[in-house]
C-alpha positions as CSV (number, residue, x, y, z in Angstrom):
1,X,0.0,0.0,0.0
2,X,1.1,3.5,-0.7
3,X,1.1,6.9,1.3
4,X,1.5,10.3,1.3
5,X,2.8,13.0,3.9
6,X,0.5,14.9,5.7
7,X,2.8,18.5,5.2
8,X,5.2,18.8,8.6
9,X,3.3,16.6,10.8
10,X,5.2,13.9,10.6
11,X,2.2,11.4,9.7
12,X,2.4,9.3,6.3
13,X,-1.0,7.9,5.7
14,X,-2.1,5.4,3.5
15,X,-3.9,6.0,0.1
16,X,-6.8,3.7,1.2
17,X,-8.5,5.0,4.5
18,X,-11.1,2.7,6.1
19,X,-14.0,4.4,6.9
20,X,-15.6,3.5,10.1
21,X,-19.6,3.0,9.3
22,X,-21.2,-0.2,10.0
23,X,-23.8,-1.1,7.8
24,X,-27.3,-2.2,8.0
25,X,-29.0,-5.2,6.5
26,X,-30.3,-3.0,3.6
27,X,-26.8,-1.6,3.2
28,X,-27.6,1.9,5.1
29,X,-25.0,2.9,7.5
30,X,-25.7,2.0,11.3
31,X,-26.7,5.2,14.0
32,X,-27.6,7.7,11.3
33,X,-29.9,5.6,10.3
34,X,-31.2,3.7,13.1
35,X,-31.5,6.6,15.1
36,X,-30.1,9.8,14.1
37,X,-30.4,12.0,17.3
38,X,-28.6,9.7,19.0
39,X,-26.0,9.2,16.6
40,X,-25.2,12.7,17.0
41,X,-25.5,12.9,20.4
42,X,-22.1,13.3,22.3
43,X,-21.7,9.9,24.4
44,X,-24.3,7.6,22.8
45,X,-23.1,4.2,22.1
46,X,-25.3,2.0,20.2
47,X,-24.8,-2.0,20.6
48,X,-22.7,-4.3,19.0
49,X,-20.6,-1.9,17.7
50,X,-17.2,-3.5,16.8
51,X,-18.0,-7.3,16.5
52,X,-16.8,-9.7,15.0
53,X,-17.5,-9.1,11.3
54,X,-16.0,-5.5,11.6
55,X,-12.9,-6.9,13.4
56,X,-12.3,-9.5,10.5
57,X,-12.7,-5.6,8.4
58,X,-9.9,-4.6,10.4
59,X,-7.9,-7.3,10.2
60,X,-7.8,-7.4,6.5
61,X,-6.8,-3.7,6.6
62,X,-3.7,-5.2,8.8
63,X,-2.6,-7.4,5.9
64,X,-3.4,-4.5,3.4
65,X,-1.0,-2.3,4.8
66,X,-3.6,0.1,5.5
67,X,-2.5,2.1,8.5
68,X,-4.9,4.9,8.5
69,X,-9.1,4.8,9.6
70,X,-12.2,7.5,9.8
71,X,-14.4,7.5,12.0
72,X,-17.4,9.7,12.8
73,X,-20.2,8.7,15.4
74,X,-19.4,8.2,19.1
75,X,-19.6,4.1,18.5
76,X,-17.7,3.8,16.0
77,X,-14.8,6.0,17.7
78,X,-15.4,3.4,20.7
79,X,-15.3,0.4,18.5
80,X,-11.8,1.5,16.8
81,X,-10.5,2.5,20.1
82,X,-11.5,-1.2,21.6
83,X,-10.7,-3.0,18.3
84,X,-7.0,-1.4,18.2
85,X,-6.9,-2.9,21.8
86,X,-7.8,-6.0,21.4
87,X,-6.1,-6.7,18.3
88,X,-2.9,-4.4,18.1
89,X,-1.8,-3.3,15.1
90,X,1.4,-4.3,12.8
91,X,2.5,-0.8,12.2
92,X,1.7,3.1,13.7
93,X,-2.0,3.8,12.6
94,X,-3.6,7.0,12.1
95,X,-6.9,8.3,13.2
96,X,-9.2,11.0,11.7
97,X,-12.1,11.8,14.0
98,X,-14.5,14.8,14.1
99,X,-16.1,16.6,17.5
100,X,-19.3,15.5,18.1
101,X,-22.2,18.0,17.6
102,X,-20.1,20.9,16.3
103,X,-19.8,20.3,12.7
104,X,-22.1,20.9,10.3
105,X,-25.5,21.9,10.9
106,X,-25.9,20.1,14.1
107,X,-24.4,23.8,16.0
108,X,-25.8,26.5,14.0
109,X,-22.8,29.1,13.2
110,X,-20.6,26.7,14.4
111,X,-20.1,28.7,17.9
112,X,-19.0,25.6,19.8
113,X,-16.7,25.0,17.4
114,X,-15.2,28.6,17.6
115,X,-14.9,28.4,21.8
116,X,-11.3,27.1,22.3
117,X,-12.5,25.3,26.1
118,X,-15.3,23.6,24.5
119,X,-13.1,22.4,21.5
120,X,-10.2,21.1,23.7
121,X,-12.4,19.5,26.1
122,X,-14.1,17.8,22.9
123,X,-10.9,16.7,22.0
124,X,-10.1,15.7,25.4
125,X,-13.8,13.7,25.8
126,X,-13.1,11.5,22.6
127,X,-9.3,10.3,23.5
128,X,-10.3,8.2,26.2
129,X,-12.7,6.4,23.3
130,X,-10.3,5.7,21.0
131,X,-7.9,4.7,23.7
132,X,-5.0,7.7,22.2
133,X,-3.0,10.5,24.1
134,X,-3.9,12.1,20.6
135,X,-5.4,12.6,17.4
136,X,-3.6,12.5,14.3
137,X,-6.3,14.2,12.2
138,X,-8.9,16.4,13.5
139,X,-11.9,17.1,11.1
140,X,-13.2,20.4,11.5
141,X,-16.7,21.0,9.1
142,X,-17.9,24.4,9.3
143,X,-20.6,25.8,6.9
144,X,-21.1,29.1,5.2
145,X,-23.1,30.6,7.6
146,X,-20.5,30.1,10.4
147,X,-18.1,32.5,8.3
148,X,-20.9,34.6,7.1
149,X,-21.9,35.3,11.2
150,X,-18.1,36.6,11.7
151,X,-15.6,37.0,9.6
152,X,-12.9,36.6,12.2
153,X,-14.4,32.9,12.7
154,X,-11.2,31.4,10.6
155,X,-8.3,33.5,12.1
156,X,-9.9,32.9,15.7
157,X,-10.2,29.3,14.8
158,X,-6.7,28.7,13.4
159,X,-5.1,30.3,16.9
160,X,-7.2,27.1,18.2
161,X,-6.2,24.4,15.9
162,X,-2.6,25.9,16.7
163,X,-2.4,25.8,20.7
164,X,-4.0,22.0,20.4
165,X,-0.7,21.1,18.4
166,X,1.3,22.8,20.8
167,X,-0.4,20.6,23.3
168,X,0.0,17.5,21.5
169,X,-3.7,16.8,21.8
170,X,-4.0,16.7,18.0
171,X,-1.5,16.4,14.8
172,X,-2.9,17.9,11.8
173,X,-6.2,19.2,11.3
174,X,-8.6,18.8,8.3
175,X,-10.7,21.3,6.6
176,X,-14.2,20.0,5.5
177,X,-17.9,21.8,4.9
178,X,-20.4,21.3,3.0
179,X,-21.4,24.2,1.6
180,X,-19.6,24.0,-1.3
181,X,-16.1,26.0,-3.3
182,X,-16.6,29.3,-1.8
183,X,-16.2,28.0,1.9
184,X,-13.5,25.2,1.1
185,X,-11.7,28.4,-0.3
186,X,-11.8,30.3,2.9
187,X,-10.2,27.2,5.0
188,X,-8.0,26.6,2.4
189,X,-6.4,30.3,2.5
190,X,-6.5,30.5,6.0
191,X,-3.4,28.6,6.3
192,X,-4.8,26.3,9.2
193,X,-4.8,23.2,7.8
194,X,-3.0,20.0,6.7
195,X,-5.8,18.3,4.9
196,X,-8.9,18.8,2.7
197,X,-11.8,16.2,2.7
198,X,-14.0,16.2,0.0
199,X,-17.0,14.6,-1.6
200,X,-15.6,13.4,-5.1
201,X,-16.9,11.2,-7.7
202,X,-17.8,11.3,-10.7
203,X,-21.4,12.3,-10.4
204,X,-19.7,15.2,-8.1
205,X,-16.4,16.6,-8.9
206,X,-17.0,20.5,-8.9
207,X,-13.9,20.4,-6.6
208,X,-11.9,19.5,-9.1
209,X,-12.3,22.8,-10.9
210,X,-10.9,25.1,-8.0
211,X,-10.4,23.4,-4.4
212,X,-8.5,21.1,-5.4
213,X,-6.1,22.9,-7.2
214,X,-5.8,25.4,-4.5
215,X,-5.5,22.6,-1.8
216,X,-2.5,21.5,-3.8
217,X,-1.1,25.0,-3.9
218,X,-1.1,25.5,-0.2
219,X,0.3,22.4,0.2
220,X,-2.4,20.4,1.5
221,X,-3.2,16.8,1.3
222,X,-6.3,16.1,-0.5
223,X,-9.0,13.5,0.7
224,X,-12.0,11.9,-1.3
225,X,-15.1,10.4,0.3
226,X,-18.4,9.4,-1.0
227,X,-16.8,7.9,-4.0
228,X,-20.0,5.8,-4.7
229,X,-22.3,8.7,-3.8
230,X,-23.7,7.3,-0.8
231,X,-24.7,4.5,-2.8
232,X,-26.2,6.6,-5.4
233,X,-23.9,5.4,-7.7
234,X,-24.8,1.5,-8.0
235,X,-28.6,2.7,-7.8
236,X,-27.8,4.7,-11.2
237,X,-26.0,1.1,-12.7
238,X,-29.0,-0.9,-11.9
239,X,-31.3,1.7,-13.7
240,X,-29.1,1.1,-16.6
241,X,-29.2,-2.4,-16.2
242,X,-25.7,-3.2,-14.9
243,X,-25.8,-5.7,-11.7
244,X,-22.6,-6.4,-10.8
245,X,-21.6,-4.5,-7.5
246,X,-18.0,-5.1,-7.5
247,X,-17.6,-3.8,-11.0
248,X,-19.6,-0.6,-10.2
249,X,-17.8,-0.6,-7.2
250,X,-14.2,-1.0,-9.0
251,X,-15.0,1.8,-12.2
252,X,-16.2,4.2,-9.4
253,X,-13.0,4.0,-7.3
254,X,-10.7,4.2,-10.8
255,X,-11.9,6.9,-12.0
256,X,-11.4,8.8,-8.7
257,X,-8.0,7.3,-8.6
258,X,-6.8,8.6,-11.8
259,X,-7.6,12.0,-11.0
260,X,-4.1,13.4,-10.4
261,X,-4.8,16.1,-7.0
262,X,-6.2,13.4,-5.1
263,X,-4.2,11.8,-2.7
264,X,-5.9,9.1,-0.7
265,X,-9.3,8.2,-0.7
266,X,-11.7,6.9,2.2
267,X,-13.8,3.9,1.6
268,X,-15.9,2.2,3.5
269,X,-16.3,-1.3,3.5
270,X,-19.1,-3.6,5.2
271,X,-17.0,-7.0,4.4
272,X,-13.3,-8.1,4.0
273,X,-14.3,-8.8,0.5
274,X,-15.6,-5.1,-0.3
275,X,-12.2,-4.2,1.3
276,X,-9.6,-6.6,-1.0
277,X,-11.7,-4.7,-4.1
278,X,-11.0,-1.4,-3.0
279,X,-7.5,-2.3,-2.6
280,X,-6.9,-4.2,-5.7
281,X,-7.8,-1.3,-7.2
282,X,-5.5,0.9,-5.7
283,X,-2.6,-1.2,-6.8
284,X,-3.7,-1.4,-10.6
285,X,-6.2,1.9,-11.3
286,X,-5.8,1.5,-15.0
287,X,-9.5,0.7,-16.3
288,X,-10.5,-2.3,-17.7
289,X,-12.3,-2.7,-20.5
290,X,-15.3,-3.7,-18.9
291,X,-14.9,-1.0,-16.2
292,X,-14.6,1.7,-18.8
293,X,-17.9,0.4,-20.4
294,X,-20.0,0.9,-16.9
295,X,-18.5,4.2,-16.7
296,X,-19.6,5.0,-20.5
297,X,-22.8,3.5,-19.8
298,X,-24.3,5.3,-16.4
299,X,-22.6,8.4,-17.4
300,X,-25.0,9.0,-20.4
301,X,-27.9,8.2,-18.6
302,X,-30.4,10.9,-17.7
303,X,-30.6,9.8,-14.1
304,X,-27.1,10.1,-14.0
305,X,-26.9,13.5,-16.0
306,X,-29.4,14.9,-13.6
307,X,-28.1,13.8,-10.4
308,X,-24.6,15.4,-11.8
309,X,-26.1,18.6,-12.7
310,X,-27.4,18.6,-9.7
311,X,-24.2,18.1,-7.3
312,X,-22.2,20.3,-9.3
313,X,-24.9,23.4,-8.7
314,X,-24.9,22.7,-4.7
315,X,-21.1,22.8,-5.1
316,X,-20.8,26.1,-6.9
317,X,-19.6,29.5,-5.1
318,X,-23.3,30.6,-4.7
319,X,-24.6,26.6,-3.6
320,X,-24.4,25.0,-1.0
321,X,-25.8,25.4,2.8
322,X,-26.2,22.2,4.0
């Protein structure tokens, strides 16, 4: 497995990052959609998190040489925490994790965020569930309106992100929103952070047109997630009458793969299976014929055309809001 420097923190992470969802029977991630208020709830931990099927996950990422994992709710921060425990890893491993209810929407304006005592003792809560004296990579999401409120939130978070390195409580921080170019601009110019993460596919890849060059020009790693849309993707391949998973699953990834400003790529995987085809990928990302007929295929489809049109106007300078 390859990796890449995170700029001067000292952390080389792998080009294939596990993501940390569990999945439901219908293929749905677990919390968000079993029950969402609790998912987001700081301290909630939902059953059965981190069994057996997720540890035979991890344990293929082991033999991968995957070194680096995602996580988001509070049980699956708990599960990689306990997992790494129980089953110690071959090599240094790297976390990404986010605060709980201060991204996003879930804290309008992002004002919990923007304290620097309820950020550090955020940070200082999740440590003891992933069982680390640190973070590597902190995800910070902030939307538009958090900037649009005060325009000194970016400088007054950056002196933030800054005295948690000095403290050692976190290694590099990651810049992430949802509301599109304009706000991905901001964090990027700010000069506060390591890393970018980024919804990038093919259906959405209005990134590529100015984030991610800019990312690159400030020297900052650059992250892809949702590389299958949130599943979108294999529901537009069945419309068009292709139902084999693992080569949706495999033209999806490529494609992503050969763009040349992204650096690693998150994936989640439900099986040790789903995993081995995400990383076979990443060792030969050349397309194969059959590959490059699934992407030719969904990509003229109206379904597809729409859905595109659609992602690319949220992304724009003006879209966005989530």
């Amino acid at each position: 497995m390859d990796h890449v420097k995170v700029g001067s923190s000292g952390i080389a992470i792998s080009r294939l990052i596990l993501g940390g969802h569990e999945y439901l029977p219908d293929g749905s991630s677990r919390g968000f959609n079993e029950d969402f208020a609790r998912a987001t709830t700081a301290g909630y931990l939902f059953p059965d998190f981190g069994g057996e099927q997720r540890r035979s996950v991890l344990r293929t990422a082991y033999d991968l040489g995957i070194n680096t994992f995602d996580v988001t709710l509070d049980s699956e921060k708990e599960a990689l925490g306990r997992n790494l425990n129980e089953m110690p890893p071959p090599c240094e491993v790297h976390v990404q994790t986010r605060p709980e209810g201060m991204m996003y929407g879930y804290d309008p304006g992002n004002r919990k965020m923007l304290d620097a005592n309820l950020l550090r003792a955020e940070v200082e809560r999740i440590l003891p569930l992933l069982r680390r004296d640190h973070i590597d990579l902190l995800n910070l999401g902030i939307l538009k309106d958090a900037l649009q409120g005060d325009a000194e939130f970016l400088p007054r978070l950056a002196e933030t992100i800054a005295s948690l390195r000095r403290e050692g409580l976190i290694r590099a921080a990651c810049a992430d929103t949802f509301s599109g170019e304009a706000t991905y601009l901001a964090q990027i110019n700010c000069g506060a952070f390591d890393v970018i993460n980024v919804n990038f596919n093919i259906a959405d890849d209005g990134a590529a047109h100015a984030v991610l060059p800019s990312a690159k020009r400030a020297g900052l790693t650059v992250i892809a997630r949702e590389v299958y849309a949130k599943g979108q993707w294999f529901a537009m391949g069945r419309a068009c009458g292709i139902a084999d998973a693992n080569l949706l699953a495999r033209a999806a990834l490529k494609w992503v793969l050969n763009q040349p400003l992204v650096d690693a790529v998150i994936v989640g995987a439900g099986t040790s299976e789903h995993l081995r085809t995400a990383a076979a990928a990443m060792i030969d990302p050349s397309l194969a014929p059959d590959e490059a007929a699934a992407l030719a295929q969904v990509t003229v489809s109206a379904t597809f055309r729409t859905f595109a049109a659609t992602r690319q106007s949220d992304f724009g300078a003006a879209g966005g809001g989530r």
